[in-house]
C-alpha positions as CSV (number, residue, x, y, z in Angstrom):
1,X,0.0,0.0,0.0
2,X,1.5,3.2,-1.1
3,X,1.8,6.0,1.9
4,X,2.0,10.3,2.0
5,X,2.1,12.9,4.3
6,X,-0.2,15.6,4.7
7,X,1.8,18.9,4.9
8,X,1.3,22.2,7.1
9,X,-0.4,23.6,4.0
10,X,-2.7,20.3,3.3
11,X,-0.5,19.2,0.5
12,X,0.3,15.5,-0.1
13,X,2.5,14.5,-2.9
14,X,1.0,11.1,-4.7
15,X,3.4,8.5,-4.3
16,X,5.5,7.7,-7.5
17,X,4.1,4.0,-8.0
18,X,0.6,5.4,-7.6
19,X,1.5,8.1,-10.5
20,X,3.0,5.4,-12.7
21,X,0.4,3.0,-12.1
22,X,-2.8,5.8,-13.3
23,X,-0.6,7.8,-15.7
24,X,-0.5,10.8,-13.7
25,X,2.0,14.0,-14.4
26,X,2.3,17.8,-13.7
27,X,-0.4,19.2,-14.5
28,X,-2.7,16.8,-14.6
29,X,-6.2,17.2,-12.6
30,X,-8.1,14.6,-9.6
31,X,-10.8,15.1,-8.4
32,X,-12.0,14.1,-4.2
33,X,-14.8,12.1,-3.5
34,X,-16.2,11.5,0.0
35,X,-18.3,8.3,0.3
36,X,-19.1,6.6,3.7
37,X,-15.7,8.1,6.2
38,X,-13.6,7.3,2.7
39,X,-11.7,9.8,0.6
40,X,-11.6,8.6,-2.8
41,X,-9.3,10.1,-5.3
42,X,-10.2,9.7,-8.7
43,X,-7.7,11.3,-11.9
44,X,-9.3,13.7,-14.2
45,X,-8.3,12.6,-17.7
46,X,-9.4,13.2,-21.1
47,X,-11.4,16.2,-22.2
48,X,-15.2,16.7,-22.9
49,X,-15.4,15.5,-26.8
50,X,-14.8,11.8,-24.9
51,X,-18.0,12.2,-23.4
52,X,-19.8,12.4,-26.6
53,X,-22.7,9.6,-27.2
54,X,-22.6,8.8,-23.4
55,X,-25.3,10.9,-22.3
56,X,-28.9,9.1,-24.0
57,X,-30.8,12.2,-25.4
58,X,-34.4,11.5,-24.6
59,X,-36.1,15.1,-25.7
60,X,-35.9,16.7,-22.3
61,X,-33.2,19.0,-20.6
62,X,-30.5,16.7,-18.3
63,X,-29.6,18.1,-14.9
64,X,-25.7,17.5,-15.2
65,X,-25.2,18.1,-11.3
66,X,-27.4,14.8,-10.8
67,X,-25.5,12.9,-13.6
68,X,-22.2,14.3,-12.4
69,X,-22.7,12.8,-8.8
70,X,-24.4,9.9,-10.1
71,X,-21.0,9.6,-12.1
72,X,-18.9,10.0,-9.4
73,X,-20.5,7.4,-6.8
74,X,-20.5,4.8,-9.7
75,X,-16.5,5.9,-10.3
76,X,-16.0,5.5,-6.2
77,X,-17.4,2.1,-6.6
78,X,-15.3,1.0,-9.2
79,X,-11.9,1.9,-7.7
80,X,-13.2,0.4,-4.5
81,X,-13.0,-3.1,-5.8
């Protein structure tokens, strides 16, 4: 299990296997998930022309707060396996 240390300024730097393992380099964006007392750090990657056909188009307006949390609970779940 990889291991970091919070600083004075609430900074932790990701440990290098952890980087290698998701890809992850300056620059790059995560986002923080809290779910049940975890903290669930999921990488940010891509860019929004990847999302296109994911989102069914049913002839009425989508609340994207409610799909973006639905997202992000789904995307907890996943990495908690």
């Amino acid at each position: 299990m990889a291991e970091a240390v919070l600083t004075s300024k609430g900074q932790i730097t990701i440990p290098k296997e952890i980087r290698e393992l998701f890809g992850l380099s300056d620059g790059d964006r995560v986002d923080f998930i809290s779910e049940k007392g975890w903290i669930i750090m999921v990488p940010l990657k891509g860019n929004i022309l990847d999302l296109y056909g994911s989102v069914p188009h049913r002839g009425k307006a989508i609340d994207f707060s409610k799909l973006r949390e639905r997202v992000k609970k789904e995307m907890a779940k996943k990495f908690r396996k």
